[in-house]
C-alpha positions as CSV (number, residue, x, y, z in Angstrom):
1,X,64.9,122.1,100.2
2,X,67.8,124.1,98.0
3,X,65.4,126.5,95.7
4,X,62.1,126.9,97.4
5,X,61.0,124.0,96.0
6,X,59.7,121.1,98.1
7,X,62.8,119.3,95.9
8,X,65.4,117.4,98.0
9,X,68.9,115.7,97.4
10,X,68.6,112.7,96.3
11,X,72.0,110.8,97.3
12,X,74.0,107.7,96.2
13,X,76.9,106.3,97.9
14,X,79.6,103.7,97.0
15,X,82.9,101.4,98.4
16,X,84.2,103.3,101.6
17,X,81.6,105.2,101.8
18,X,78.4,103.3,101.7
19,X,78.0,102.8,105.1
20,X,79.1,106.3,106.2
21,X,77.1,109.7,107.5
22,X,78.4,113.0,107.4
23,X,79.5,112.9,111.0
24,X,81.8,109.8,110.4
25,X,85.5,110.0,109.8
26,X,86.5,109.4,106.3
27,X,88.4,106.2,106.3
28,X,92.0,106.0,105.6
29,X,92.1,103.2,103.3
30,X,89.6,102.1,100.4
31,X,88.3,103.7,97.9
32,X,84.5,105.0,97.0
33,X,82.6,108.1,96.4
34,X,79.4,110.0,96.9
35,X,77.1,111.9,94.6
36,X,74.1,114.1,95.2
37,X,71.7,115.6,93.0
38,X,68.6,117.7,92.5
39,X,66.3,117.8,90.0
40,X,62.9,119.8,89.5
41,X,63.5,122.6,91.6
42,X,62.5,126.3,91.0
43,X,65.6,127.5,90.5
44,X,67.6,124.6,89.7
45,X,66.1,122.3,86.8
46,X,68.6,119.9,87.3
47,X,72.2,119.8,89.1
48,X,74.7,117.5,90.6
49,X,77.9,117.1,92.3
50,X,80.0,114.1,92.8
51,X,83.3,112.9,95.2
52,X,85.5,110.4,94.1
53,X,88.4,109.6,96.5
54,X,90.8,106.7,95.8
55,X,93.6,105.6,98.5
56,X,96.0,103.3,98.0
57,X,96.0,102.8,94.3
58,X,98.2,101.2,92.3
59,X,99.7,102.2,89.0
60,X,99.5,99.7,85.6
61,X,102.5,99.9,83.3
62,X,100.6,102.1,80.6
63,X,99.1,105.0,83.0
64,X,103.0,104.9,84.5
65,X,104.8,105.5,81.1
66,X,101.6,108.2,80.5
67,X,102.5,109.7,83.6
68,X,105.9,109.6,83.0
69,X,106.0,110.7,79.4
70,X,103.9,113.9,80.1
71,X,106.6,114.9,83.2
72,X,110.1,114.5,84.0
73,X,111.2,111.5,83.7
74,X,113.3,111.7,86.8
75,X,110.2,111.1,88.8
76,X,111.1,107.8,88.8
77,X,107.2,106.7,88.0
78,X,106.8,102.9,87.9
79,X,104.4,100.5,87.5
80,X,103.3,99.0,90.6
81,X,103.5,102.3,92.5
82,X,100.6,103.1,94.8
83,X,98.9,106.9,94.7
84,X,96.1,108.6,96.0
85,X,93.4,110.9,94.3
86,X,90.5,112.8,94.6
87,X,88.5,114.4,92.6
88,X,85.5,116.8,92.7
């Protein structure tokens, strides 16, 4: 209950985190996300928040030469490279 409402979080999990609770390690490898919402509360008509985490990416050739043409080249950005993200 967030607002006084009898309202709850409503919750929907994917890829590394499907099978996870809140007391489990996040898992060093995969990718997935988690987002929660609530809707119809007092307070809050309707609200959200959402995880994405990806581990172990790899880069094509066009978000490498993006990358690369927005910062110094001497980065040494390549296709093929692997990166991880999150975002919030």
């Amino acid at each position: 209950q967030m607002d006084g409402s009898e309202e709850t979080f409503t919750e929907d999990r994917w890829g590394i985190f499907q099978d996870q609770t809140y007391e489990d390690e996040v898992p060093t490898k995969g990718s997935g996300g988690i987002t929660r919402v609530l809707q119809g509360g007092n307070v809050i008509e309707k609200g959200a928040c959402s995880l994405t985490l990806i581990q172990d990416g790899t880069l094509t050739a066009e978000r490498a030469a993006a990358i690369s043409g927005r910062n110094d080249a001497a980065l040494g950005v390549k296709a093929e490279d692997t990166y991880s993200a999150a975002a919030l």
